[in-house]
C-alpha positions as CSV (number, residue, x, y, z in Angstrom):
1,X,225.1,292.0,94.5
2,X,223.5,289.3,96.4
3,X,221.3,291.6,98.6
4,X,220.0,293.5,95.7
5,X,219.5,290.4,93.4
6,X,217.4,288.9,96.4
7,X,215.3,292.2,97.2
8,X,214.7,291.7,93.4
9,X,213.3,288.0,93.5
10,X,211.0,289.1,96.7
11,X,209.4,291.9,94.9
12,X,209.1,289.7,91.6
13,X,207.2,287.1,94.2
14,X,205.5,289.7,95.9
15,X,201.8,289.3,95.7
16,X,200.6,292.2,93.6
17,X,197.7,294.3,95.2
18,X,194.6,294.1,92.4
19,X,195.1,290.3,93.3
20,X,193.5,290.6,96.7
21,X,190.7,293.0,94.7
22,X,190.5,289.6,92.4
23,X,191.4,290.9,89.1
24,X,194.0,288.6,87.3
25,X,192.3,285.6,88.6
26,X,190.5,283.6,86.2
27,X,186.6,284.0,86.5
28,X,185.4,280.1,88.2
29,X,188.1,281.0,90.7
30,X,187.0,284.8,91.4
31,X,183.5,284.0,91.8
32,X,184.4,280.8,94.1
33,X,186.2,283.2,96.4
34,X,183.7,285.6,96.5
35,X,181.0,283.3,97.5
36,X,183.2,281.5,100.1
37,X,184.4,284.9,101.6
38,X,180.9,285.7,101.9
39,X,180.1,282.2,103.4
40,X,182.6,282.5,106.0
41,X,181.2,286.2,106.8
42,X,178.0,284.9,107.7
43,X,179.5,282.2,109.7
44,X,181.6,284.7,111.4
45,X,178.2,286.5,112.7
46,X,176.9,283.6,114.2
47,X,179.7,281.2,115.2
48,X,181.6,282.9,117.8
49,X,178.4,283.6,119.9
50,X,176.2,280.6,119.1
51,X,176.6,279.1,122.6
52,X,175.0,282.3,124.1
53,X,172.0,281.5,121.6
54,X,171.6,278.0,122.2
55,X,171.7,279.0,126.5
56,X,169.4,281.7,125.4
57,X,166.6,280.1,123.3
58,X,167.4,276.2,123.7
59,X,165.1,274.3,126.6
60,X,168.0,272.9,129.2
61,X,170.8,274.9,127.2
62,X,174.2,275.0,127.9
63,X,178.0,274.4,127.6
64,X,177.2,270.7,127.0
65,X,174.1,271.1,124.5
66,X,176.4,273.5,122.9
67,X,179.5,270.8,122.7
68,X,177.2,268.4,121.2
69,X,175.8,270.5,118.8
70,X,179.4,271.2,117.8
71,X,180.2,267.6,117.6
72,X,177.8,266.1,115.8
73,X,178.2,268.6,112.7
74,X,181.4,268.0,112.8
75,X,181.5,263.9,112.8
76,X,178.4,264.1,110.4
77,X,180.5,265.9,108.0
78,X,183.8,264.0,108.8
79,X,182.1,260.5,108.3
80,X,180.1,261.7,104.7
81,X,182.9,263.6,103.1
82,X,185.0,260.8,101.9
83,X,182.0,259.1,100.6
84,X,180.7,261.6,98.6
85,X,183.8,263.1,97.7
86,X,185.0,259.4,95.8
87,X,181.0,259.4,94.2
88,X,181.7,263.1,92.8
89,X,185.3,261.5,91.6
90,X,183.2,258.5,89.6
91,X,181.2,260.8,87.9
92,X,182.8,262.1,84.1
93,X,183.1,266.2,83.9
94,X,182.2,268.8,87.1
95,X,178.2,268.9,86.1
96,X,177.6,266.9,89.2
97,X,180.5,269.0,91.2
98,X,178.6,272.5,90.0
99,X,175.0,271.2,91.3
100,X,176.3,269.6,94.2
101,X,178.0,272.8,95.3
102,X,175.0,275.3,94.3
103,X,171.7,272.9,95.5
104,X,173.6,272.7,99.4
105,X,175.7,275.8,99.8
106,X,171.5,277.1,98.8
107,X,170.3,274.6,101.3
108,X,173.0,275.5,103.9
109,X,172.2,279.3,103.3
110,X,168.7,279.2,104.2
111,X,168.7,275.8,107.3
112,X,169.7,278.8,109.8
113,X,165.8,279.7,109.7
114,X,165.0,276.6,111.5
115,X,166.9,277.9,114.6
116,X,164.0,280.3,114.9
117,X,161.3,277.7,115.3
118,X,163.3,275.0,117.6
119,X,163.4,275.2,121.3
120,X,165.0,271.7,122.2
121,X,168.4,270.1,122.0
122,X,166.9,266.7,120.1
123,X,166.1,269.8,117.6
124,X,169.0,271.0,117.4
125,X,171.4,268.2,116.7
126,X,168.7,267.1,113.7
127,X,169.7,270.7,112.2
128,X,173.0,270.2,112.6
129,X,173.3,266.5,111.5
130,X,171.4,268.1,108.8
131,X,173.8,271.0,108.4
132,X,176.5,268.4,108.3
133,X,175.7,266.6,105.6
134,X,174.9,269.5,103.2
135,X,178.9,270.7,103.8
136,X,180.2,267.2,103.5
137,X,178.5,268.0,99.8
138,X,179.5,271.2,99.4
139,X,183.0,271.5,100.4
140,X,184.5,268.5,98.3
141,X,182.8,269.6,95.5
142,X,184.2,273.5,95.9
143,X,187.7,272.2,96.3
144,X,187.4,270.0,92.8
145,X,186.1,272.8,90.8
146,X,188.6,275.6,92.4
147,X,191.4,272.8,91.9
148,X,190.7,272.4,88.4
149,X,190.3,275.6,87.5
150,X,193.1,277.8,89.7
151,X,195.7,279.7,87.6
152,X,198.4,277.7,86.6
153,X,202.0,279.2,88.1
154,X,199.5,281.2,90.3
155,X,198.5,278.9,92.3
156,X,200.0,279.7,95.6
157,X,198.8,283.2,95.0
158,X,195.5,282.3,94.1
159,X,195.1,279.5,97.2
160,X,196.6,282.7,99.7
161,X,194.1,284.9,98.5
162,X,191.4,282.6,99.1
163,X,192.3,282.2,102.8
164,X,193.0,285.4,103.4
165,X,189.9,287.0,102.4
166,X,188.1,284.0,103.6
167,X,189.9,284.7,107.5
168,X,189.5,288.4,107.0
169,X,185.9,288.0,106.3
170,X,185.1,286.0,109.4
171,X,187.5,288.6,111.3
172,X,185.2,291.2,110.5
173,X,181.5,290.0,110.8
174,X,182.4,288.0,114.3
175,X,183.1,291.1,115.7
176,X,179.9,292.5,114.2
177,X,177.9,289.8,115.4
178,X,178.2,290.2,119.2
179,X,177.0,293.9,118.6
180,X,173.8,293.0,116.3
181,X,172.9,289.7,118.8
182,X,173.2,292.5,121.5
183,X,171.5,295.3,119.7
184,X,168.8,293.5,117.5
185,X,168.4,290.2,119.2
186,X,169.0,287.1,118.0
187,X,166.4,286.3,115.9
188,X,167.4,289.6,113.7
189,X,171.0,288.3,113.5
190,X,170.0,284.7,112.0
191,X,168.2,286.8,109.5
192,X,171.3,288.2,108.4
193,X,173.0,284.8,108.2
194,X,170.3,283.8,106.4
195,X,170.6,287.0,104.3
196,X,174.4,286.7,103.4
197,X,174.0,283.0,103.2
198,X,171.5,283.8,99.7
199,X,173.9,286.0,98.6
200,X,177.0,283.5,98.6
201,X,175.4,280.5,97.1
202,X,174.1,283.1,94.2
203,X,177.6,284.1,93.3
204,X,177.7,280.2,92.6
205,X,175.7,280.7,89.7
206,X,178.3,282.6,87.7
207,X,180.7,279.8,87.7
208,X,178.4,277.4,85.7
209,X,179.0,279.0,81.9
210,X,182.6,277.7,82.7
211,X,182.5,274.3,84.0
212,X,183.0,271.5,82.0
213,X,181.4,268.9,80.8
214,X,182.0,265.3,79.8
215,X,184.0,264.6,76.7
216,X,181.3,262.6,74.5
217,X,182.9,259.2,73.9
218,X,183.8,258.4,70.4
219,X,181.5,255.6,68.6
């Protein structure tokens, strides 16, 4: 019947379970998800409360200091991504997409540790100018390699998996955060960024055995 031959086409479409666990996913694409999903937890400790840092430990801080902040990461990484992403494009094979995703998701792990040693706005905005540019590296050169490389027939599965765990991920540690900000202070909780931060740009390093390199032209 109609009812039962549709029932049978949802469960053929039906994301199987050991896909959210990562297995039948081809490695590049496993260990990108991993390291974004623990990206976007560390981002989830700090993000949701960083105004209530920036009031706390920032000279003159407040809902402004914090808009600013907001905005120039933001325009800083809208105004570099284009230009980067069309040098990566130039460039023959994904050597230059691998070290240009590893060098500043590492640098982008580890700037949080200058939040412990600033105490102006001008300070701030540097970092995240700073902070800016290193993802207007990093995030074009993530989506080429995962592009590339996702499953072929897979790849809404694949692309759905990645967000999900990525959205879970900064689900769970923003809700942490307000408790280890009000527990530990502040200064503990960047640590832990900073922590988790290391951990993601590691699981970088796994993908490199698989990318690919420039065809040698022939003579």
């Amino acid at each position: 019947s109609c009812r039962s031959h549709s029932v049978s086409i949802m469960h053929k479409r039906a994301i199987k379970l050991r896909n959210y666990f990562l297995q039948d996913i081809n490695p590049v694409v496993r260990f990108l998800i991993l390291s974004d999903t623990i990206f976007s937890g560390a981002t989830g400790l700090l993000g949701p409360i960083f105004a209530l840092f920036i009031a706390d430990f920032i000279q003159g801080g407040n809902e402004a200091v914090a808009g600013m902040a907001a905005g120039i990461y933001m325009f800083t990484r809208g105004l570099l991504q284009i230009p980067f992403a069309h040098i990566m494009d130039r460039i023959r094979g994904e050597r230059d997409d691998f070290w240009f995703m590893f060098v500043f998701s590492a640098l982008i792990g580890v700037l949080p540790l200058l939040y412990l040693v600033i105490d102006t706005p001008l300070e701030l905005y540097l970092i995240q100018a700073i902070m800016g540019l290193c993802t207007a590296f990093t995030y074009p050169s993530f989506m080429a390699i995962m592009t590339r490389h996702v499953d072929k027939k897979k790849e809404g599965t694949e692309w759905g998996v990645y967000f999900t765990l990525v959205d879970f991920a900064g689900a769970i540690f923003a809700a942490l955060g307000g408790y280890v900000a009000a527990t530990e202070g502040f200064p503990m909780l960047i640590m832990t960024v900073v922590i988790i931060n290391v951990l993601g740009a590691f699981m970088l390093w796994f993908v490199k055995p698989y990318i690919r390199f420039p065809r040698k032209r022939a003579a």
